[in-house]
C-alpha positions in Angstrom: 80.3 97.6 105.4 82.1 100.8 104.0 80.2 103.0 101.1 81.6 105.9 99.1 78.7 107.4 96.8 76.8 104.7 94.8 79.7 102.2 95.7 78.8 99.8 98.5 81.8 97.3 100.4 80.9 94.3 102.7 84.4 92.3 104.1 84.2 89.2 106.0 87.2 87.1 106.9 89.6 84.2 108.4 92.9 84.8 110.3 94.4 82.3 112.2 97.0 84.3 114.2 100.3 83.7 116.6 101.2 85.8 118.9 103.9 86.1 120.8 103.7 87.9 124.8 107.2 89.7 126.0 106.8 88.1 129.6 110.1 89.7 130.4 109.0 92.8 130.3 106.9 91.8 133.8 108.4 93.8 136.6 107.0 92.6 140.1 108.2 96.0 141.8 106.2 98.8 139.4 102.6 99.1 138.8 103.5 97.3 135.2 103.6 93.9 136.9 100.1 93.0 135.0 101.1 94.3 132.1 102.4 92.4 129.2 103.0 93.7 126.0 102.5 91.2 122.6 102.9 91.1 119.1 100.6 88.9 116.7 100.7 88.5 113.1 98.6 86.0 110.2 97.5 84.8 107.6 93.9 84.1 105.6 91.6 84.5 103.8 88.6 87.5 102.9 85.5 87.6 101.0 84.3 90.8 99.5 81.0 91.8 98.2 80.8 95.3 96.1 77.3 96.6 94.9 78.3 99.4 92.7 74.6 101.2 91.9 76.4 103.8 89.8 74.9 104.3 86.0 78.8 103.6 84.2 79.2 100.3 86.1 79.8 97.0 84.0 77.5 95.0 86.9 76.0 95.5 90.0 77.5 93.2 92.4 80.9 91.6 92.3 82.3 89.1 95.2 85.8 87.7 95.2 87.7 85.9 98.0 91.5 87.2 98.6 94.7 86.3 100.5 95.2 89.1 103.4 97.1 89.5 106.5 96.8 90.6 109.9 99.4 92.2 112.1 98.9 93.2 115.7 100.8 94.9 119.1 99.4 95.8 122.3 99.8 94.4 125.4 97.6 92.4 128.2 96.3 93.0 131.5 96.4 89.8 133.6 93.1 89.6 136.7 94.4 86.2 137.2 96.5 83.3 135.6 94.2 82.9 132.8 91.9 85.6 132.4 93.1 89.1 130.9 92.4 92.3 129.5 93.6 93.1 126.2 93.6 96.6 124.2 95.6 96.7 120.7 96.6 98.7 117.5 95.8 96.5 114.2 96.8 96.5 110.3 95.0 94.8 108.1 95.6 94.1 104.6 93.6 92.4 101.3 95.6 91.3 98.2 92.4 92.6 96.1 92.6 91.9 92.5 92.7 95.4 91.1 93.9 97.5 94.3 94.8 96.3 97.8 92.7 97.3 101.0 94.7 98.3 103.7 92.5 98.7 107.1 94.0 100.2 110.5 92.2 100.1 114.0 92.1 99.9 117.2 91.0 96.5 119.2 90.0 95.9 123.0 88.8 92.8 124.8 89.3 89.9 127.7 90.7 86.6 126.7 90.7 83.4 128.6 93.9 80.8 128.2 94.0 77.5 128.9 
């Protein structure tokens, strides 16, 4: 939920992502041997909710449901085989209907393959 003055935002949405892990970069002989850097990027969908409480606006509440993307790059700690740390950068982007909303941030948590 953002807010600027009387102007209220809630975003919720749905990216399905690929991403792709550079095992190559894997060197057994340095302290990088657990690390491996990645790159993801998708595609969905967001919903928006804006409660404008300012005295000029046309309504109070507007929703809408966009097309946006998601792009990411960081890179992954293996523990084990299938269990690893992961801290990334992240861009995310909303094809809005009047202006776009671009988002940027940073991301960390432990995944589990299978």
């Amino acid at each position: 939920c953002t807010s600027a003055s009387n102007v209220k935002f809630f975003q919720s949405g749905f990216h399905p992502y690929l991403s792709y892990r550079f095992f190559s970069f894997q060197d057994s002989k340095s302290f990088l041997k657990n690390v491996t850097p990645f790159v993801s990027a998708g595609i969905g969908a967001s919903y928006i909710i804006r409660n404008d409480d300012r005295a000029n606006a046309s309504s109070s509440q507007k929703s809408e449901i966009d097309l946006s993307f998601l792009f990411k790059a960081g890179a992954d700690y293996s523990i084990t085989d299938r269990v690893f740390v992961r801290l990334s950068v992240l861009g995310y982007y909303v094809t809005q209907k009047s202006d776009a909303f671009t988002v940027a941030g940073l991301s960390a948590g432990a995944v589990f393959t299978f």
